[in-house]
C-alpha positions in Angstrom: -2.9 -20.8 -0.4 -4.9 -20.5 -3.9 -2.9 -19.5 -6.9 -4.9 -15.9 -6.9 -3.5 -15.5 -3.1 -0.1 -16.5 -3.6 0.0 -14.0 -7.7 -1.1 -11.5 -4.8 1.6 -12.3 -2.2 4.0 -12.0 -4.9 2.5 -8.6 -6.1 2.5 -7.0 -2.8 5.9 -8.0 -2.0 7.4 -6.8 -5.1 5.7 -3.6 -5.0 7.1 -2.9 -1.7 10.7 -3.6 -2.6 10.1 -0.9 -5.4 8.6 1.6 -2.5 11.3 1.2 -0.2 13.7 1.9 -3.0 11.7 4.7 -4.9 9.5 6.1 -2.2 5.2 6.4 -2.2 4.0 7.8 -5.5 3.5 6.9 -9.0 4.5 3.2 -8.2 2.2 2.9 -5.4 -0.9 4.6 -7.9 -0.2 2.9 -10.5 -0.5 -0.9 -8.3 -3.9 0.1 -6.9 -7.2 -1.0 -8.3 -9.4 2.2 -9.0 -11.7 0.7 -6.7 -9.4 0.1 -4.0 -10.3 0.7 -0.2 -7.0 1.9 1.4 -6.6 1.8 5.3 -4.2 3.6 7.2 -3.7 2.5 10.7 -2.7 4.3 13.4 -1.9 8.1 14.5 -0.5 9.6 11.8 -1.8 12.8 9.7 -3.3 10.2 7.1 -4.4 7.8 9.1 -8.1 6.8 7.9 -9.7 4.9 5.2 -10.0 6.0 1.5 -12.2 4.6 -1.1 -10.9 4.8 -4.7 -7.2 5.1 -6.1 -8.1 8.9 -6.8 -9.5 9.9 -3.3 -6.4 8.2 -2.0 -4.2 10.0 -3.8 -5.9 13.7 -3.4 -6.7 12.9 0.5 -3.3 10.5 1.5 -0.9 10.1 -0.9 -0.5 14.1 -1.8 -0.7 15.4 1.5 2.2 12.4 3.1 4.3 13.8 -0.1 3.8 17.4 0.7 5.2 16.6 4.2 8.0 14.4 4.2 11.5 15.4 2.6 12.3 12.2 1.7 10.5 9.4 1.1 10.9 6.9 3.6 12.4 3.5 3.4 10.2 0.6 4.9 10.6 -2.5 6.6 8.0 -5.1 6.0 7.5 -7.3 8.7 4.2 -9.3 8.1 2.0 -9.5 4.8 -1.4 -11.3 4.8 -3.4 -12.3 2.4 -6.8 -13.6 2.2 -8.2 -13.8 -1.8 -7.9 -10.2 -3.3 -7.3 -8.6 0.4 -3.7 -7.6 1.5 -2.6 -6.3 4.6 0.7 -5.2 4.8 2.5 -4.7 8.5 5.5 -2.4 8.0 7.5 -0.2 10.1 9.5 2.8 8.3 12.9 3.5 9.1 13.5 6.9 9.4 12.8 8.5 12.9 10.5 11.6 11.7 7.3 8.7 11.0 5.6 6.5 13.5 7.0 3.6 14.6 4.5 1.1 13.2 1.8 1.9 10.0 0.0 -0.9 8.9 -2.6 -0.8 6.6 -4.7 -2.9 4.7 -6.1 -3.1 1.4 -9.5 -5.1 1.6 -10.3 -4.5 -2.1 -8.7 -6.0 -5.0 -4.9 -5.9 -4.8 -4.1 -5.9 -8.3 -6.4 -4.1 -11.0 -8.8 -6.8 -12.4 -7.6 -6.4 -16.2 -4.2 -8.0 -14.7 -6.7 -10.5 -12.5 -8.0 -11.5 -16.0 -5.3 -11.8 -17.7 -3.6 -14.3 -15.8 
């Protein structure tokens, strides 16, 4: 594993420890390149892919808040990483969501300013 693929391991697994403790929203925008290409797997009312951090948040992120309660916590069971691509396997806990929601974010994982600064 290259030192940009395991900064990015590291990064995706801290940033889901916060969103299993605070929930999706502000944490989740604020980890996503403005570039990023978001895909959400599965059946759920959100499932599809979004290009850029603010047609994911209008089109995904807004709408999952508008119809959960709470925000769920999640399990992670499987995080792969190829360069500055993350795909995250994780299953949430609660019994209102679908079993299993991967997705996968094929475009940079962290915002480049923080790629070039380290």
């Amino acid at each position: 594993m290259t030192e940009t693929e395991e900064r990015n391991r590291a990064f995706v697994q801290a940033l889901f420890a916060v969103l299993s403790e605070k929930g999706y929203g502000q944490e989740l925008l604020d980890a996503l390149a403005e570039d990023v290409t978001f895909h959400a797997m599965g059946k759920s009312p959100i499932a599809g892919s979004y290009h850029g951090k603010e047609n994911y948040r209008r089109n995904a992120l807004e709408p999952l808040q508008a119809r959960i309660a709470t925000s769920p916590t999640m399990e992670v069971h499987r995080i792969l990483i190829d360069g500055d691509m993350a795909c995250v396997q994780f299953r949430t806990l609660e019994r209102f969501r679908l079993k299993w929601n991967p997705f996968c974010l094929p475009k940079p994982v962290i915002p480049r300013e923080e790629a070039r600064a380290a």
